[in-house]
LUMVEXVO-971454 format. One record per residue: x, y, z of N, C-alpha, C in turn. Coordinates in steps of 0.02 Angstrom, whole numbers, plus 50000, padded with zeros to 5 digits. Each point is the difference from the previous one (the first is absolute). Layout:
XYZXYZXYZ...
***
This chain:
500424994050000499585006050000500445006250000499725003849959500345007250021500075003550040500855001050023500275003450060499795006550016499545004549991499895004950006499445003950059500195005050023499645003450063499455004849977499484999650017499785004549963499175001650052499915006750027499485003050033499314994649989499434998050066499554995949967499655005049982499895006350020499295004049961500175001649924500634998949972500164999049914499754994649991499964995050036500074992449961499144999150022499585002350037499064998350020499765007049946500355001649967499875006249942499454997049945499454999250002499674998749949499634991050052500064998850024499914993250038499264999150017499575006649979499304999850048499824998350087500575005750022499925001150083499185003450023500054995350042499255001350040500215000850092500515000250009500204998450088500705001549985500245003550052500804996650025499975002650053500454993450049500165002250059501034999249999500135005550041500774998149993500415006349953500285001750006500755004649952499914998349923499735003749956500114998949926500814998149975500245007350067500594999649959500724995150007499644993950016500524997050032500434996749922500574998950024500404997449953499994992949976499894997049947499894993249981500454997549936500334994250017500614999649988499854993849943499414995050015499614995449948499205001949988499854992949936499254999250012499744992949999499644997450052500094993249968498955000350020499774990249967499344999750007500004993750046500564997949995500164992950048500375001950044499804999150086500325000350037500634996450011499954993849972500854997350005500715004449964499515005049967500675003749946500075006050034499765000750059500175009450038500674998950004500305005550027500565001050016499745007250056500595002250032499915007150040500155005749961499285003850020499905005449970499394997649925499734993550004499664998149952499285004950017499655000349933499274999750007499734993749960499414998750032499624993150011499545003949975499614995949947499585001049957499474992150011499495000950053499274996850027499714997149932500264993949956499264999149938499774993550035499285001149983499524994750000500004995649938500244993650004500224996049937499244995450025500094996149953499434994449986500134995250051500374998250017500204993050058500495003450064500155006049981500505003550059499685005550008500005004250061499825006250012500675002050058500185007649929500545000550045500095004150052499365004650040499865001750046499994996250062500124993149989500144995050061500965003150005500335000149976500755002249993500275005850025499325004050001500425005950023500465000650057499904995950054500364999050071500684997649965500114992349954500614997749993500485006449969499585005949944500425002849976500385006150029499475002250059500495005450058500324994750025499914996950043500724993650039500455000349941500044999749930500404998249949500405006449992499625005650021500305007049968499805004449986499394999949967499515004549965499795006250049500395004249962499795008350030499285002549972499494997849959499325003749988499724992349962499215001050009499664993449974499365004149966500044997149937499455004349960499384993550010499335002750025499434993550000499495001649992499434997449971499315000850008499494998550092500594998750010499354998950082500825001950051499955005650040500325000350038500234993450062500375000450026499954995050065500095002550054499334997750046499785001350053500455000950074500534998949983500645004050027500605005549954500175003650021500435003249932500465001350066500884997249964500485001150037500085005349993500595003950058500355006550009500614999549950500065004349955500475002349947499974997149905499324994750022500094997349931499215005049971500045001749924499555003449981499564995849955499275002250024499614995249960499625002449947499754997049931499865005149952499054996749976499505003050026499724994949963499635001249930499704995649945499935002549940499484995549998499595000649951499304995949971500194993749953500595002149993500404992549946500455000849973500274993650055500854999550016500395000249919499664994649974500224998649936500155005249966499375003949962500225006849968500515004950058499915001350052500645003050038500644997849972500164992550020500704997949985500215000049923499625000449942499995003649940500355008050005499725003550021500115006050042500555002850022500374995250038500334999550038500594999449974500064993049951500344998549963500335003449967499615003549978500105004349928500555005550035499875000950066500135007650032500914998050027499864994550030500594998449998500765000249947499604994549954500514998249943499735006149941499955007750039500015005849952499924996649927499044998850008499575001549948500384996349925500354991649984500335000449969499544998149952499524999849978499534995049957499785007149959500015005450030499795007549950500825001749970500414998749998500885000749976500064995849945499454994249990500164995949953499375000949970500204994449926499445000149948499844992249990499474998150070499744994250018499544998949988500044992449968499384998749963499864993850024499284998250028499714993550022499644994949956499934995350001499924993449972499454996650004499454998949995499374997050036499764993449952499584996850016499604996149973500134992650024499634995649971500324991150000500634999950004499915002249929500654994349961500415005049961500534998949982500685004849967500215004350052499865000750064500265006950047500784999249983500224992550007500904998650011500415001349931499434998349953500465002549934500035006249986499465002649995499975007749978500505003050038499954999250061500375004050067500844997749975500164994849977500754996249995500105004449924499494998849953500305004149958499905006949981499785005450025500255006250022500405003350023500334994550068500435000050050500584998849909500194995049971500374997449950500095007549939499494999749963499805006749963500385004550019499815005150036500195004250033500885002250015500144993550051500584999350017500464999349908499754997149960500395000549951500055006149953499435005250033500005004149960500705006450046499864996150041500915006850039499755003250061499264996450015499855002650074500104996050038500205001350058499884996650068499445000050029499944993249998499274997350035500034995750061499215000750023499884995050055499424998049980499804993150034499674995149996499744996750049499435000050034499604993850042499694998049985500044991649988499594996549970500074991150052499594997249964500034991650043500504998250003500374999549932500764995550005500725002850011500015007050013500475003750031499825008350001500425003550039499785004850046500775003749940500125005449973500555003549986499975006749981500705001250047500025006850006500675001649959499975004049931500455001949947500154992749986500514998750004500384992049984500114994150064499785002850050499924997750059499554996150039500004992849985499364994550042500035001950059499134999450035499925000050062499624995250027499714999250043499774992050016499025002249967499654996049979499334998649973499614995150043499825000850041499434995450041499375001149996499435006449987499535000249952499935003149949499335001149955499935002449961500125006350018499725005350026500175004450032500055002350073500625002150026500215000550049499725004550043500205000250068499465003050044500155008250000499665005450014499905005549962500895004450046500054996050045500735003550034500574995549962500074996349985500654995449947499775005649926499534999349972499915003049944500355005150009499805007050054500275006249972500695001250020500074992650051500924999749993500305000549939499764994449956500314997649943499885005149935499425003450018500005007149950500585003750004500055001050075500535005050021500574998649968500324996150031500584993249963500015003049922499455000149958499954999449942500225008549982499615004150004500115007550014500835001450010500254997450067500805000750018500474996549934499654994049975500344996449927500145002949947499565007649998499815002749938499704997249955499514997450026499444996249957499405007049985499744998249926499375004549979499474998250006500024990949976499385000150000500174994150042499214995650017500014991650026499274997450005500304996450009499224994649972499844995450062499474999250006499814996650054499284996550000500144992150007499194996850002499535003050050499584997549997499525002850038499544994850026499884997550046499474993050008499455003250066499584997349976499164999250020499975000950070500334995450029500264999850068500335005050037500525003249962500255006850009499645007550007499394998749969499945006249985499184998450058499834994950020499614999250023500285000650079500654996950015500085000850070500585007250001499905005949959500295005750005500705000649988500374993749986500715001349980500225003549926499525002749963500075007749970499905005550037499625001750038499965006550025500345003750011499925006449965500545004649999500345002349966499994994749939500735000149941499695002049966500265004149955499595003349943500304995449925499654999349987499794997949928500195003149948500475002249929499815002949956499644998749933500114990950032499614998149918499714992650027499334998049979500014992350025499734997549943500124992350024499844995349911499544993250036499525001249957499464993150024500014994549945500094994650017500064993649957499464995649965499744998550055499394996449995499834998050071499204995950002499784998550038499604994050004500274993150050499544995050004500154997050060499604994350027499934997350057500494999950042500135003050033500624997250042500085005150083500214995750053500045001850057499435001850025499544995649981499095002150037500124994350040500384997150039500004998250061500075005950055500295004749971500255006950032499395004450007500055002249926499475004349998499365000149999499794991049992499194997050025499665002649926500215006849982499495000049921500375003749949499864997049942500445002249936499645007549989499585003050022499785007750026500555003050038500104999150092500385000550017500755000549967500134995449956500754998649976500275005949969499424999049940500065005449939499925009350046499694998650064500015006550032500525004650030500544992250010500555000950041500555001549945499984996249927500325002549950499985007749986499275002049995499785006249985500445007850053499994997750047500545004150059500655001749961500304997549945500555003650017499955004949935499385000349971499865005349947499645006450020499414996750040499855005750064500445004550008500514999850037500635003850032500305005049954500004997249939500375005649965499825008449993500375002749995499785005449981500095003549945499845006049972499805000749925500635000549974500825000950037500534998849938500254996349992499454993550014500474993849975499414996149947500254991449984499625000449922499794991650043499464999449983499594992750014500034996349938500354993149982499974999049961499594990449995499615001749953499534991650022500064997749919499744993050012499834995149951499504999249987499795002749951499255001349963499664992049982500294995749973499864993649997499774996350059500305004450064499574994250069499515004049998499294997750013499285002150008500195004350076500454997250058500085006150051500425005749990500204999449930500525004949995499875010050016499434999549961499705005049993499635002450086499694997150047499684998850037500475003250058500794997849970500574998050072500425009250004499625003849932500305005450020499325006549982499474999150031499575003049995499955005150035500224998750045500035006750067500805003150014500334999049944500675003050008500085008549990500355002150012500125008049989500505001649952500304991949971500615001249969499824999049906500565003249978499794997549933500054993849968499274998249962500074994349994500354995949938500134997549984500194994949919499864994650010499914997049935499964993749991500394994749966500064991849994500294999349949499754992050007499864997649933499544996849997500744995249894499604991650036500094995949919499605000249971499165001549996499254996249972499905008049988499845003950048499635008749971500395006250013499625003449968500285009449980500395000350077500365003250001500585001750066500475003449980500265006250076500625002249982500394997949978500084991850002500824998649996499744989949977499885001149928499904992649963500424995150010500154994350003500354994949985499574993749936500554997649947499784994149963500294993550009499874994350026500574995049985499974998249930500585000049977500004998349915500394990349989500174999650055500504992850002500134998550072499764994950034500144995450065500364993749994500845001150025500154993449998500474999350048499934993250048500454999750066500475005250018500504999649914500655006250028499765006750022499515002749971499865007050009499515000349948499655008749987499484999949951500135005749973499595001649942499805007149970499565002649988500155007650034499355003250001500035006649977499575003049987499835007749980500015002650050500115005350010499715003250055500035008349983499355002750004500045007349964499995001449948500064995849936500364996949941500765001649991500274999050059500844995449985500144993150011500404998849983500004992050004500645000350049499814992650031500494997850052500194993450018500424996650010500254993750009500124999950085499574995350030500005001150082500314990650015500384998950041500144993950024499664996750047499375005150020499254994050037499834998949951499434996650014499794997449959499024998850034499514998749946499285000550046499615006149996499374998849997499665005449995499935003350067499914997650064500035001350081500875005949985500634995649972500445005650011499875004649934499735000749955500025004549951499515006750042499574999250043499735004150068500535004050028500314996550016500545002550047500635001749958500164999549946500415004849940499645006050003499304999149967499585006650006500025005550055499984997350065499805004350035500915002350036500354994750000500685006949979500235004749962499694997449922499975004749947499815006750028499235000150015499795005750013500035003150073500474996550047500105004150073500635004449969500494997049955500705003249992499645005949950499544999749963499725005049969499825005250043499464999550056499735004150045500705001750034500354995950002500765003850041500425005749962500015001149932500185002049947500664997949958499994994150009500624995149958499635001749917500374998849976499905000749921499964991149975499325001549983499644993049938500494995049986500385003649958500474996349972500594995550056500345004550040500484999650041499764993750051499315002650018499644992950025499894993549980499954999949940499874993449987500514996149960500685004349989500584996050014500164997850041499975003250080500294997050065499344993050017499425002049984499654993250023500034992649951500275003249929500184996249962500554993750025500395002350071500354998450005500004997350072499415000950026499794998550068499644990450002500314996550037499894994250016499344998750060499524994949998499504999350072500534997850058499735002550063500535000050047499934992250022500364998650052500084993050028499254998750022499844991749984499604997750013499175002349985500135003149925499155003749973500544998849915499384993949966500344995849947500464999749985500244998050071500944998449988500044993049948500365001849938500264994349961500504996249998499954994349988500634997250003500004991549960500715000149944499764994149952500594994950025499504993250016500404994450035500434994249911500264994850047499944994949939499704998549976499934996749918499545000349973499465006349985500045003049994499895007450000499324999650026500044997450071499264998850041500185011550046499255002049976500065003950034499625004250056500625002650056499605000950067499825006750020499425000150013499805007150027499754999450106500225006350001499865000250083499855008849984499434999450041499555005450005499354999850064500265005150028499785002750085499234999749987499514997849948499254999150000499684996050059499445003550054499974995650046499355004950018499574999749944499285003749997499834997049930499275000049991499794996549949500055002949944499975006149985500155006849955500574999449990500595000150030500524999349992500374992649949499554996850027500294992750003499794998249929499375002249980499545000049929500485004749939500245006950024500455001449963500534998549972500474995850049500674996249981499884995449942499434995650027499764993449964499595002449929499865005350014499665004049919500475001849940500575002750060500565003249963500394993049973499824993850029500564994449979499624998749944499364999350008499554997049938499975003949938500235007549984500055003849947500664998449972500414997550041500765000349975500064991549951499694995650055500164991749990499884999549926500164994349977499794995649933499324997849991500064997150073499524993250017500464992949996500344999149956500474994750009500324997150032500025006050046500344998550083499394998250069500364996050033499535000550059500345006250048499305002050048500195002650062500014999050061500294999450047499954997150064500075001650044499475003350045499995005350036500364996150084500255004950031500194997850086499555007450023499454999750048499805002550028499645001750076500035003350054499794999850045499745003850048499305000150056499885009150021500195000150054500365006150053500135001950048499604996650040500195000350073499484998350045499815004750034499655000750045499615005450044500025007949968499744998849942499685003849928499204996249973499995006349968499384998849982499804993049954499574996050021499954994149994499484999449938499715003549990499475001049952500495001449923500525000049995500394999949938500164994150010499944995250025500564991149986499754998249926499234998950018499594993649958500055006349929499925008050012500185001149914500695001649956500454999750063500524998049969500434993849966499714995950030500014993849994499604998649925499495002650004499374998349925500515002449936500085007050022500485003449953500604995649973500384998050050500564997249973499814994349963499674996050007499874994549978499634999449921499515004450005499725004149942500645002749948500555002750005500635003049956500364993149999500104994950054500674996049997499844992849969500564998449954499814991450001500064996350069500485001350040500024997350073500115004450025499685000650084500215005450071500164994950049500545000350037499955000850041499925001950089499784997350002499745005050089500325000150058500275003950008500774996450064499785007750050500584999250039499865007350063500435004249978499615007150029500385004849999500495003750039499645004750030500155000950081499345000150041500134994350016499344997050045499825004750068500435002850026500165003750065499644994450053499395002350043500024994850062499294994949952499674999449959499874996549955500164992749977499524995049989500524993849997500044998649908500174999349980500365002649926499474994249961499874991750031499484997249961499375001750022499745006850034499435003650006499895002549962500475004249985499915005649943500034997549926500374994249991500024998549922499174993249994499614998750054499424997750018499575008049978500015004150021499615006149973500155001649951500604997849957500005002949922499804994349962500054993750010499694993749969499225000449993499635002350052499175004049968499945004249974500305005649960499975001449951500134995749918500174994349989499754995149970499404995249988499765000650073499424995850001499544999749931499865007049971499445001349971500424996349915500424998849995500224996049935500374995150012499924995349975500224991750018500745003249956499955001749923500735000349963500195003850029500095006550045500375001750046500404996050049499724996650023500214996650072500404992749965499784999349942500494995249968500985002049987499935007550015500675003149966500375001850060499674999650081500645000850038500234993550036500515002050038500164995350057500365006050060499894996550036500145002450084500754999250024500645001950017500554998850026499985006550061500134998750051500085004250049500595003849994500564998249980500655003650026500055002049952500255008549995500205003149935500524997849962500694998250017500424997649963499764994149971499754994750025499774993249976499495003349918499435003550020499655001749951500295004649940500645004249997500245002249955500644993549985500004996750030500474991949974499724998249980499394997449987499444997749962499744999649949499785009449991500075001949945500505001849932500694999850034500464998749949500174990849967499764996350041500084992549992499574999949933499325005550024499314995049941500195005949929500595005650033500125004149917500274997249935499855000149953500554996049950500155007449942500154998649936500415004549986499425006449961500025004950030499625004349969499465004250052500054994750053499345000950069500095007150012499725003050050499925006650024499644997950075500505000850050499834998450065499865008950042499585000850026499605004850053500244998750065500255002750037500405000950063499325006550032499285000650033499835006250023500004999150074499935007950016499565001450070500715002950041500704997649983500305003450052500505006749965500394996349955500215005449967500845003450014500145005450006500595004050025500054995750094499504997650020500114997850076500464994250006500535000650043500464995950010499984993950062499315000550017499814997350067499424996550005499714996550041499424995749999499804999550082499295002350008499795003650055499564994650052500584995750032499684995050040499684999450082499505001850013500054998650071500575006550030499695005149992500395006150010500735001550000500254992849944500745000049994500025002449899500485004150015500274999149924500474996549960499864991749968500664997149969500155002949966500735000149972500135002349922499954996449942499635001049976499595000249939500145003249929500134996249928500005007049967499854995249925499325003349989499694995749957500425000149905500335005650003500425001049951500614995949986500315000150062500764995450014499904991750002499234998750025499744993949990499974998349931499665002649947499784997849955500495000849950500405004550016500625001149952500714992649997499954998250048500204994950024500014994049955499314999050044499684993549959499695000749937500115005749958499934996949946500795001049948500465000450043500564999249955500484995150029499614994850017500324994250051500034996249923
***
């Protein structure tokens, strides 16, 4: 955390104070939201989480150090010398707070957020790529790494909690970074780890089923998507996908300017696929032509909508779509790779039915037919359970063979969950004729290279860039790429 001292009535500046008892002006030397991370001279920031409430803490974090405690419910003792701050919501405060601290770094840069299903990691990886090749220094938060100019930092979620973020802005700012890119997830923006950061440009992807174990309704979901367009304000640019039916919907109440960019209708910013094939494809775009090394109509989306963010940034047409010409999909999102016998393997992080339908769409535009496909697939555990049986339908529906092995089961028993994706077959006998069941992931991608012969096309989904496998609150190492790369050049 950053070493710095700094007055608390600068840093509760904008926080929505309703109470204080205690010295504004006392000196505060951190900020933390977890009492195990005070130090002396900390302020303790009270959130009410979903399974934790951190107004039970406030005691550990004065014993710990903490010179002021910002909270929504005072406590019914208040020590001598520590100052108490209280606010209507902690969350937006420590947004607030944040910002005030790590001097406002998210308005210094030209930050642009990521939303939707599916593409947040590519788009976000290749901007971060783009960009940087065009002679700027960039930053980047996204799923599969965290970077600041040329510099990895550690990635543990999609987006980080709203005090790591405006560290790593800061970080980015001190780098001489201009612009940076950053995913944005549902979860984030729902439990306030945006608040605060300003926005100059955001990009919506698409929208389908996913994390309504969370959010209970695909209303809700798409509501919590809708938040980070809300926020903007009028000098920055909202940019959506006219082709998703929520596209239009997801920036209705924005203040910002809007664009569009769309494959099928009229839009700011057109794309054509003219040629799909494993190596890469060709497309129009604007009417220039371009040679991209994804490949898929799902990534010809996400070409598009970098096309037109580096546009809204003011990169030049041209200049752009040489550098993406030259931009690769990041680890583990249709990662390729050609074994013996020129059997070939894809691993791709699909682990939603939308997602999972795309890969397998994108395989079926490319294939012969001459080849078989053979899917390895599996769903999280203590996730939403109502995707098993149609992910399962899906795969089976695209593949000559699936099969059904675990993922990261977490406290879940792994032949539960591949029992809930096996009824989604029920309703077709030739479905349920095309899988088989192996529990252990390595066994089931051994498997599927045994039954490949020369020409096959084997499916590795669901984990992706993850190097780990989520057991019983342990993480093995895992890495569905290094597996399959393996065994099929044995």
């Amino acid at each position: 955390m950053k070493d710095t001292t700094k007055k608390l009535a600068d840093l509760i500046y904008k926080a929505g104070i309703t109470e204080t008892a205690g010295s504004t002006h006392a000196d505060i030397s951190n900020v933390v939201c977890d009492s195990r991370k005070t130090t002396e001279g900390s302020l303790f920031v009270a959130i009410k989480g979903y399974t934790v409430d951190g107004h039970q803490y406030i005691d550990h974090a004065i014993s710990s150090g903490a010179r002021a405690v910002v909270c929504e419910v005072l406590p019914e003792k208040l020590i001598e010398g520590i100052t108490y701050v209280r606010v209507d919501d902690t969350r937006k405060a420590l947004g607030a707070i944040a910002a005030n601290y790590y001097d406002d770094p998210s308005g210094k840069l030209q930050l642009i957020g990521v939303t939707g299903t599916n593409g947040k990691t590519t788009i976000v990886r290749m901007l971060y790529e783009v960009f940087t090749r065009m002679g700027h220094p960039c930053g980047m938060l996204s799923t599969i790494s965290n970077i600041i100019a040329d510099q990895q930092v550690g990635s543990d979620l999609t987006t980080p909690d709203v005090l790591t973020t405006n560290q790593y802005l800061s970080q980015m700012v001190s780098a001489g970074c201009r612009y940076a890119f950053m995913e944005v997830s549902s979860h984030a923006l729902v439990q306030g780890r945006t608040e605060g950061i300003r926005f100059s440009g955001a990009v919506f992807t698409n929208l389908s089923n996913d994390h309504l174990d969370y959010h209970k309704s695909f209303k809700e979901y798409l509501k919590s998507k809708q938040k980070l367009f809300n926020t903007l304000d009028d000098k920055a640019f909202a940019l959506t996908n006219l082709d998703d039916k929520n596209g239009i919907i997801m920036v209705q109440n924005t203040r910002a300017d809007k664009k569009t960019y769309s494959l099928k209708a009229m839009a700011d910013y057109k794309g054509k696929i003219m040629e799909n094939r494993f190596s890469g494809m060709h497309m129009v775009i604007d009417k220039k032509d371009v040679w991209c090394k994804l490949t898929g109509t799902f990534n010809a989306y996400n070409v598009l909508a970098v096309y037109a963010t580096g546009c809204m940034l003011g990169a030049g047409p041209d200049d752009l779509l040489t550098r993406i010409s030259s931009c690769r999909s990041p680890e583990g999102r249709f990662d390729l790779m050609i074994g013996k016998n020129n059997v070939i393997g894809i691993v791709d992080y699909a682990h939603t039915p939308d997602a999972l339908e795309n890969v397998l769409q994108n395989i079926r535009e490319v294939r012969t037919g001459n080849e078989r496909l053979i899917t390895v697939v599996g769903c999280g555990g203590n996730r939403d359970k109502g995707k098993r049986g149609t992910m399962a339908a899906i795969d089976a529906s695209y593949s000559d063979k699936v099969i059904f092995t675990s993922d990261n089961p977490r406290y879940e028993e792994p032949e539960a969950i591949i029992e809930d994706m096996k009824s989604g077959l029920e309703i077709n006998p030739a479905l349920k004729s095309k899988h088989i069941s192996i529990v252990r992931r390595d066994e089931a991608i051994n498997v599927a290279c045994v039954m490949a012969t020369e020409g096959d096309i084997i499916l590795v989904a669901g984990k992706g860039h993850e190097k780990y496998q989520e057991i019983k609150g342990v993480k093995h190492p895992f890495d569905d790429k290094a597996t399959l790369q393996k065994l099929l050049n044995r």
